[in-house]
N, C-alpha and C positions, 0 to 999 in steps of 0.2 A: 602458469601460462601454457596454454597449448602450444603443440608442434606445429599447429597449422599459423596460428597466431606468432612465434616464435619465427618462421618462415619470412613471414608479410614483414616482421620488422628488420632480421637481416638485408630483404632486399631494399626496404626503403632506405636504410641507412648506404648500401649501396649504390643506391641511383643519385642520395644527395650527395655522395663524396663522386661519382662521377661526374655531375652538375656542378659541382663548386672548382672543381678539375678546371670540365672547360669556361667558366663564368672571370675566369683569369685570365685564360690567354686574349687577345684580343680580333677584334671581327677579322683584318684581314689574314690574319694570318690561320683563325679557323678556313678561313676560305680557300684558303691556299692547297692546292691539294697535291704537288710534290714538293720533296723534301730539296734540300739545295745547300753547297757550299760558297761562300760569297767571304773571297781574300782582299784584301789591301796591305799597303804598306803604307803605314803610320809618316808624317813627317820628321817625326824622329829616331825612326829607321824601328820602331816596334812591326812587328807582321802578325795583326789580326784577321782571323778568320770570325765569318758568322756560320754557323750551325744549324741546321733544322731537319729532321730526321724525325716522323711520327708526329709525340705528342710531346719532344723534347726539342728546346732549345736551348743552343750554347755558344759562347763566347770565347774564343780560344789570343789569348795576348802573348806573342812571343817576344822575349829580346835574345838574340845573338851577343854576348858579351866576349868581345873580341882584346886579350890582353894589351898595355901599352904599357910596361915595364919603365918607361922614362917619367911616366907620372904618378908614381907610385914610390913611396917611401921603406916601404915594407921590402925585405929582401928575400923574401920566400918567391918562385919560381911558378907565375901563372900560366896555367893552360884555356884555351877557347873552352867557354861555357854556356848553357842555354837555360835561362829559367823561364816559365810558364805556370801562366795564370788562365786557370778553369772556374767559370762561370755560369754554370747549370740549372736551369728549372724544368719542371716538370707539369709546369701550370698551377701547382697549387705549393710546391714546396721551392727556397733557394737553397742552392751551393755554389763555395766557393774553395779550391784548392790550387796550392803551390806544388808545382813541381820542379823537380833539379836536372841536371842533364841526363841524368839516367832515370827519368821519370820515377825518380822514390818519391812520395809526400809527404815535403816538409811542414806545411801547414795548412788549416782546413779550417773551414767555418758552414754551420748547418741551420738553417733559417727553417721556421715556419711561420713566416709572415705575406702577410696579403701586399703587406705595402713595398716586401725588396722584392716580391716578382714582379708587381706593377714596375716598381724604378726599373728594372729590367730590362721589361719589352718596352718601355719607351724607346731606352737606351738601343733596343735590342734594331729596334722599328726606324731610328733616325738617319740610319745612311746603308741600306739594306740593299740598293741598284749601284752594284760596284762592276768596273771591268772586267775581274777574274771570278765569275759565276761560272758554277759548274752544275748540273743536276748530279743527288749523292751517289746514283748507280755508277757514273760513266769512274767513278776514282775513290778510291778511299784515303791512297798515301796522295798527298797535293806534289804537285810539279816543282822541284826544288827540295822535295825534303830527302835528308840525306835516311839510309837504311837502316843504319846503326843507331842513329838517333827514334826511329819509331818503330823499332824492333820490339821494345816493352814499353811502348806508348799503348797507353787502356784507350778500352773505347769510350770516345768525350762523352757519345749519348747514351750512354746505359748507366740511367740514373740509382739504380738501384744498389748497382757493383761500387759505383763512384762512393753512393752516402756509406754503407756497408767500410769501404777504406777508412772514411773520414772517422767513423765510428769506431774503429780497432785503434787508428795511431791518440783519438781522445781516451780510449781504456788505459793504453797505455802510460800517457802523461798521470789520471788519474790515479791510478797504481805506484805509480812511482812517488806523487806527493803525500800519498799516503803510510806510505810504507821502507820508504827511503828517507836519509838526509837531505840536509837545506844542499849541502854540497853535491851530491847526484844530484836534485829537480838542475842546479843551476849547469852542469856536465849538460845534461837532458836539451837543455833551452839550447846550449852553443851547438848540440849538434843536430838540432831540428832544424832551421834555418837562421841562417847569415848567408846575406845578399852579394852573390859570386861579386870578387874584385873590387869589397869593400872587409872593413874591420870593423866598424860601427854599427853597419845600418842588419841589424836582427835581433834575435831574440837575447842573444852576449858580445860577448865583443872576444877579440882573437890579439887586439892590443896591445903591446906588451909597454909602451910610454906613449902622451897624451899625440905628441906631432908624430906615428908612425898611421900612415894614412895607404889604402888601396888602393889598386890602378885608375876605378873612378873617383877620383878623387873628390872632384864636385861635391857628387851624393857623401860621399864618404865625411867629409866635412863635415856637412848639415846635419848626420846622424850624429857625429861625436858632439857638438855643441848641443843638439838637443839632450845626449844623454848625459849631460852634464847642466840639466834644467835643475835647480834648486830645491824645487817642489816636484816630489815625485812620490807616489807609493806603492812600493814591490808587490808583487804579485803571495798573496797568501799570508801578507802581513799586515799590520794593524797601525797607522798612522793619519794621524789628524781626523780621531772621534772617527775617524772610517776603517773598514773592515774589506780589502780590497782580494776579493774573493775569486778575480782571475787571472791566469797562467801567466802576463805579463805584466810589466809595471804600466800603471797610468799617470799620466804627467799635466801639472798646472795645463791650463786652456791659454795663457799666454807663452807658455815654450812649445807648444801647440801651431798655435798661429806663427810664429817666428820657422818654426821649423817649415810647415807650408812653403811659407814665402821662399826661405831658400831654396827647397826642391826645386820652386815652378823659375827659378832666377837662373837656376842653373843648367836650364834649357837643354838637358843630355837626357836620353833614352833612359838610362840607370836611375836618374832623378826624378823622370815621371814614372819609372814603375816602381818605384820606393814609395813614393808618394802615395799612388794607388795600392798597393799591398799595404801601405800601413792606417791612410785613412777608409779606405774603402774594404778594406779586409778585416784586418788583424786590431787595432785601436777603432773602436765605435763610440769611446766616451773621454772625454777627459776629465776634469774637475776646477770647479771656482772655490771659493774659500768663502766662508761664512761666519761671523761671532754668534756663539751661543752660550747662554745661560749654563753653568755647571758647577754645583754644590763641592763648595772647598772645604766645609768642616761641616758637622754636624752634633748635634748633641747623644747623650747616650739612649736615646729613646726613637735615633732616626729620623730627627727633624733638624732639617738645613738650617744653619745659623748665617752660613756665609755663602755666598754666591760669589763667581768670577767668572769674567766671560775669554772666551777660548775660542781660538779658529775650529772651525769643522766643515769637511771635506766634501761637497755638494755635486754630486756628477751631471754634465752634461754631454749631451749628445755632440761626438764632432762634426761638423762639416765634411760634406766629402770632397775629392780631390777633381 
């Protein structure tokens, strides 16, 4: 292939990934020509921002989790926490990442799907004319936020730095289950995320008997019965003719729905961002149960004499929150 020919094809292949870029995002917001911050506060006291900066859009979800030591079982001594949830496109790719009060990232999720940018900018596009618009020049810290809390707050729209993160703490998990015990991955899990002022609701539990529960107790509840679903299989292990090949456990699609319902019953900030971090985030699949055919004996020559049928482990997609 010529240099010249060699040329023509770099750029075509350039102008279709800048096409297919903007063939995502949608008309009014190509149209749109400054960028803008657009706050609210949630009714259950979450403080979402919308985002628009360039050719990036973002979703910033906060909760304030403010301790209440009288409803809380557990006797360890809580202090005021803040976790956040970043939701980032870039018109052709998604992100999503957790952060903790000291903006470290506990957990991440890296799309390249056409279909989670679209859900996106629907989501993104559906209540976008709020009271507290700001054009992105006149402010970068919003009114109300305290200094020390966005002293190492990254910048939401710089997609590139964002996936680049999300990228190094997946090396690292990687690494670890490779080359470490079952006992580190499971270290590894408790101190990636658990959801500030609870013991249940994360990737371990902090638990030390079934009734010691966390300040939210609500949310805190719902996690520990979920995680005491019957039907479940760990992450990296092999149960029910399935081969469950990511970092957390997935669970029956009816302690699924059960778990749902309590989040959205218990009507507390903590429950619907549990909710959402674990169905919109972190769990994309559950599992139903299926009989299948599987040879119990065989002759010496490799031919089935006996058949028995067996549960086996069928994933479906969850619902989102």
């Amino acid at each position: 292939m010529t240099s010249c020919r060699l040329r023509q094809w770099v750029t075509l292949l350039l102008l279709t990934a800048a096409t297919s870029s903007e063939s995502r995002r949608p008309a009014w917001l190509r149209a749109n020509k400054y960028d803008f911050v657009c706050t609210r506060v949630l009714p259950d006291g979450e403080v979402e921002r919308r985002i628009h900066k360039g050719h990036v859009s973002t979703i910033e979800t906060t909760v304030e989790l403010v301790p209440i030591p009288s409803e809380s079982t557990s006797p360890a001594v809580h202090e005021f926490q803040v976790l956040t949830l970043l939701q980032v496109t870039d018109g052709r790719h998604f992100i999503q990442l957790i952060y903790d009060s000291g903006w470290e990232l506990r957990d991440c999720e890296y799309l390249k799907s056409a279909q989670a940018v679209d859900e996106f900018y629907e989501y993104f596009a559906a209540d976008i004319d709020c009271p507290h618009q700001k054009a992105w020049n006149e402010t970068r810290i919003l009114p109300g936020e305290d200094d020390n809390f966005t002293s190492s707050k990254p910048d939401v729209t710089d997609y590139g730095s964002l996936r680049r993160e999300c990228r190094t703490l997946h090396k690292r998990v990687r690494e670890l289950a490779q080359y470490h015990s079952h006992s580190s991955i499971q270290r590894l899990k408790r101190e990636l995320f658990l959801y500030p002022g609870t013991n249940w609701c994360g990737s371990g539990s902090n638990a030390r008997k079934f009734n010691e529960l966390g300040y939210n107790a609500a949310a805190d509840r719902c996690c520990r019965d979920h995680d005491h679903c019957p039907y479940t299989i760990e992450g990296f292990t092999r149960k029910f003719n399935f081969f469950n090949f990511r970092f957390h456990t997935i669970s029956h699609c009816d302690c699924d729905e059960r778990f749902r319902a309590c989040l959205k019953l218990s009507s507390t900030a903590a429950g619907n961002m549990v909710g959402k971090l674990f169905f919109n985030v972190v769990q994309t699949k559950c599992f139903l149960f299926k009989h299948v055919k599987k040879c119990a004996k065989r002759s010496w020559w490799g031919k089935c004499l006996k058949y028995e049928k067996e549960k086996a482990a069928v994933l479906r997609d969850a619902l989102k929150y």
